[in-house]
N, C-alpha and C positions, 0 to 999 in steps of 0.2 A: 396300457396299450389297448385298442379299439380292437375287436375281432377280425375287419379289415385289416390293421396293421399285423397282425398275426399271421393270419392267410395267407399276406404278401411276402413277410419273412419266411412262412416254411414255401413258398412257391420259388424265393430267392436262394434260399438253403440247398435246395432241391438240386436247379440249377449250378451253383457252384459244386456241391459235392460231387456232382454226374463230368463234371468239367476237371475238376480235381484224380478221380476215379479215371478220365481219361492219361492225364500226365503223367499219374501210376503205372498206366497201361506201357505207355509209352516209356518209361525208363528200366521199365523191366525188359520190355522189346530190346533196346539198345544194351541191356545189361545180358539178355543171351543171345544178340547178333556180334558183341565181343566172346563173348565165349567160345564160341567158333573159332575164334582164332586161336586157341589153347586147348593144347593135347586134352585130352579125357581126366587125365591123371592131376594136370593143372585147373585151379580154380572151379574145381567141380563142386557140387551141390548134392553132390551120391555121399561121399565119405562122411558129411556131420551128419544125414540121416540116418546112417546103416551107426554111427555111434551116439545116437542123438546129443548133438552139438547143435547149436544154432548159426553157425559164424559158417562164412566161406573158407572151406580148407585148400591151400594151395601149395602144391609140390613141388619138388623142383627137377624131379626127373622122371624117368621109369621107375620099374617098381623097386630094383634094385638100388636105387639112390643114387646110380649113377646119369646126369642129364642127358637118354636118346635125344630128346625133343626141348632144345631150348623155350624158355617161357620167358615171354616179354613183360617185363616188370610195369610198364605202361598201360599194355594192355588188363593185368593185372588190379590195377589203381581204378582203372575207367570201368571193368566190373564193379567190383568192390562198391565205389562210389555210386553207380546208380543201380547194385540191388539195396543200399542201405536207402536211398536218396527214395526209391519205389514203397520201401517197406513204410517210412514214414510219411510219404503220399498218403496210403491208403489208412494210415489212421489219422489223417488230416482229413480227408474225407470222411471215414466212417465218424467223428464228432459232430462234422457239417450236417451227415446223416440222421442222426441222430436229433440236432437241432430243427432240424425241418420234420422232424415225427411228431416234436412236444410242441411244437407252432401248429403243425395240423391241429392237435389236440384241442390247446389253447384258444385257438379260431372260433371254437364253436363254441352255441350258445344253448345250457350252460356244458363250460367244460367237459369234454370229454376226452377216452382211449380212443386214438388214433387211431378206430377198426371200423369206421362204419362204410366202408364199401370196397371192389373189388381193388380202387386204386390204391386205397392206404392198408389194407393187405399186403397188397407188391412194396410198398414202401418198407413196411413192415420185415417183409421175410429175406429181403436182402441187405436188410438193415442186421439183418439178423446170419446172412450166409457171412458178412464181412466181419462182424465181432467173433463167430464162431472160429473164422481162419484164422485172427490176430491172438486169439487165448490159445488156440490150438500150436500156433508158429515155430515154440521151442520147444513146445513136448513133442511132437511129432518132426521136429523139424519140414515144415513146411514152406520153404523157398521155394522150390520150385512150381508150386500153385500160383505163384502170385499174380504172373501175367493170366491165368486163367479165371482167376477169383475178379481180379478188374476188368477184363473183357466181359464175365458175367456182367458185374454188375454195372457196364455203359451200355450195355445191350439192354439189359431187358430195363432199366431207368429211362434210354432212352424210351423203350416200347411203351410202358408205363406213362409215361408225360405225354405220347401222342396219341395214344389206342384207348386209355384207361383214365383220363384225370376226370375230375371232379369238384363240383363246388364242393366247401367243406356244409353238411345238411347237420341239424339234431340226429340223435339216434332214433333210428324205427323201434316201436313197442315190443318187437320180439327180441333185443338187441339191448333193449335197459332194463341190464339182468349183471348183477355181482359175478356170475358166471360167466359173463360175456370174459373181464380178465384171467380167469381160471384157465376157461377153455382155449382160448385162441391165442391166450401166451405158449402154451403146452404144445400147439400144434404149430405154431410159428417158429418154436426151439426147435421141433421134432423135425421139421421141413427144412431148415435149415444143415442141418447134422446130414439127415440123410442125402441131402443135395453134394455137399461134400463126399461124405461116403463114394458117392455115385461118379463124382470126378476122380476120385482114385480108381473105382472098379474099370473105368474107361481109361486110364494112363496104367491102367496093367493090362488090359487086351491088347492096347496097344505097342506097349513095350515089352512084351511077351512076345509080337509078331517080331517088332525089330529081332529082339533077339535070336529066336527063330533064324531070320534071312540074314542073320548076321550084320546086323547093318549099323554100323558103332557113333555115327554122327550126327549131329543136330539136335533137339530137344531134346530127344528121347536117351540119347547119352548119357545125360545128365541127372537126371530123376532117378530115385532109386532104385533098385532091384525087386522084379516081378513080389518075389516072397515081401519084401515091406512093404509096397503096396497094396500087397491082396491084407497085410496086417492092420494095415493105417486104415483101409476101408473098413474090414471086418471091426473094428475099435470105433470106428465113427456111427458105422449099425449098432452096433451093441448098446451105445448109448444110448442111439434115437428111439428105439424100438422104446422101453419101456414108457419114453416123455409120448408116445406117437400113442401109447398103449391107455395112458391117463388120459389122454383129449379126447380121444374115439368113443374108446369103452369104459370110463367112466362117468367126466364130467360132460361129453358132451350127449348120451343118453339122459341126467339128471336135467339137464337144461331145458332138454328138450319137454320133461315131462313137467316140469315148471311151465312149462311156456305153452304148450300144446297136448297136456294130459295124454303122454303119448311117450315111454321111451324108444318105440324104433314104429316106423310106418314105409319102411321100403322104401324113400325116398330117394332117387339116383344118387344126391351127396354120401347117405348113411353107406350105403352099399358100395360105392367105389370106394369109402376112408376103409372099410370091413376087407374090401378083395385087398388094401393096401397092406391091410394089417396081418391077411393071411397069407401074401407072399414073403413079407420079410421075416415074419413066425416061422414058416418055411425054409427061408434064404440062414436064418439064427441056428435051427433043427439042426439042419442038414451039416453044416459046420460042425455042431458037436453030438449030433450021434453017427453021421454017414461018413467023417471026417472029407467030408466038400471044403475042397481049397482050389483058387486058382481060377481060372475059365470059367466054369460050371457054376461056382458063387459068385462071381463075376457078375456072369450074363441076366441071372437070378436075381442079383440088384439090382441091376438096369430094368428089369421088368419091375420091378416094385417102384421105381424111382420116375421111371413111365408111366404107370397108374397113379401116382401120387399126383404128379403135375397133372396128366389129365383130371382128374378130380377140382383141382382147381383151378384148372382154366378150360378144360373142355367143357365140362358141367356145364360152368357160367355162359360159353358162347353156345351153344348146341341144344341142352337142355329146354321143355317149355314148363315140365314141369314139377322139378324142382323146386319145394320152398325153402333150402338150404343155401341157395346162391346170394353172391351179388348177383345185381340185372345183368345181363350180358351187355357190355358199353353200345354205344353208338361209333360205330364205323364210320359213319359219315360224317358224324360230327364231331367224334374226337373227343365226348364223355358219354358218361355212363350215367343213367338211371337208379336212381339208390330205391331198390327193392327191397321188401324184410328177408334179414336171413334169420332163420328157423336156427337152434341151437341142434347140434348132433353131431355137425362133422364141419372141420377146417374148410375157412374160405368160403 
């Protein structure tokens, strides 16, 4: 295949997975607008979590076994059927994903890693939020992410395609470095993980309030209990942190000093991936020496999780001088300008 015809495949790839990723969305939508229709106790998504099971548990009465609240065997079936119908959506998609990363790559002349600029970045890290959720699925029992895992990724795919895209270029000289795979796999896992993390630390603020105001219906019913989720988060930091710890403050100091005889020059990149790294160091601490659970590690992620994304997307738009960025795209036009990015720090 010609480079041309590559470029077009992952532009085609792209497309369908973003469209794919949406019918996910949407069968998950109709998988908990039926839910609704079934007591708490029926067809919940709480009980294989709290026992980590991966299957939809369905009861058939209150808690005593005896049926208060009849459960419609219909409506039953029409969950059932499109949370499983969602789940293999979104790895129907994430393969399609996946194929338009290696067509990116493929595209260009000669071959390369699908990282040379802001947009196959984003390709990248949500290629990478969507396999994180699918390995994670039945160790954490993660159903109830689902619809929020696929609205992420029609959202910012969309954003991506119209804000971010790009011809596929060679790589710039600061960027054809062995390192380049090192570094920017380590911090696309790390990004990943904690992005997840950070959607549990938010479905326990949030389900913390319901419970709070007592308020037993709708989404939030459904999801686990505040305590597994501050767990499920706490478990998704734990991991990122040490991949997030390798990118920052190893290989991407070593790269840099390959490339710019220089392992740290106060760069806005170096220093936001540093403040990133001394919040969730922080956010880690505080869990096991302060015994921080709950709210307070909660919010402490979100602010890590907020510095992280700004790092890689505020940098890039706002920044002039930055040699760690992509270019900040064209707004007006609808791509981006592939500038060198400096090795140090993600994105």
């Amino acid at each position: 295949m010609s480079n041309a015809a590559w470029e077009t495949l992952s532009n085609q790839a792209l497309v369908v997975c973003g469209a794919v990723y949406f019918l996910a969305l949407l069968s998950h939508l109709i998988e908990w607008s039926a839910l609704r229709k079934l007591p708490a106790s029926a067809g919940s998504v709480t009980a294989p979590a709290e026992s980590g099971r991966g299957s939809v548990a369905v009861a058939t009465g209150g808690p005593d076994g005896v049926g208060e609240e009849p459960v419609d065997d219909d409506v039953v079936r029409r969950t059932t059927l499109f949370g499983r119908l969602g789940l293999l959506l979104l790895i129907i998609a994430t393969a399609v994903h996946a194929v338009s990363l290696v067509s990116r790559g493929m595209a260009a002349d000669p071959n390369r890693v699908p990282w040379g600029n802001m947009f196959e970045f984003t390709l990248s890290a949500t290629f990478v939020l969507a396999l994180g959720y699918l390995l994670a699925y039945r160790r954490f029992s993660l159903a109830w992410m689902g619809p929020i895992v696929a609205g992420l990724e029609v959202s910012v795919l969309m954003a991506a395609a119209i804000w971010l895209h790009d011809e596929v270029a060679p790589l710039t000289e600061a960027l054809d470095s062995p390192w380049l795979v090192i570094h920017v796999v380590s911090a696309i896992i790390a990004t990943g993980a904690f992005t997840l993390g950070g959607i549990g630390s938010v479905l326990f603020l949030l389900k913390e309030r319901a419970v709070a105001k007592g308020l037993t219906g709708g989404y939030l019913a459904r999801v686990p209990s505040p305590a597994r989720l501050d767990l499920i988060s706490y478990r998704m930091h734990a991991f990122a942190f040490p991949v997030w710890t390798f990118a920052v403050l190893i290989t991407g100091p070593i790269w840099a000093h390959q490339a710019w005889a220089s392992y740290w020059s106060w760069d806005p990149k170096e220093v936001w991936a540093f403040i990133t790294w001394v919040i969730y160091a922080a956010y880690l601490h505080a869990r096991a020496t302060a015994g921080w659970k709950g709210r307070n590690a909660a919010i402490l992620a979100l602010v890590g999780l907020a510095t992280l994304w700004f790092n890689f997307i505020g940098i890039n738009f706002f920044s002039s001088t930055s040699q760690h960025s992509y270019a900040a795209p064209d707004l007006g036009a609808g791509t981006s300008a592939v500038a060198p990015v400096t090795p140090g720090a993600s994105g």
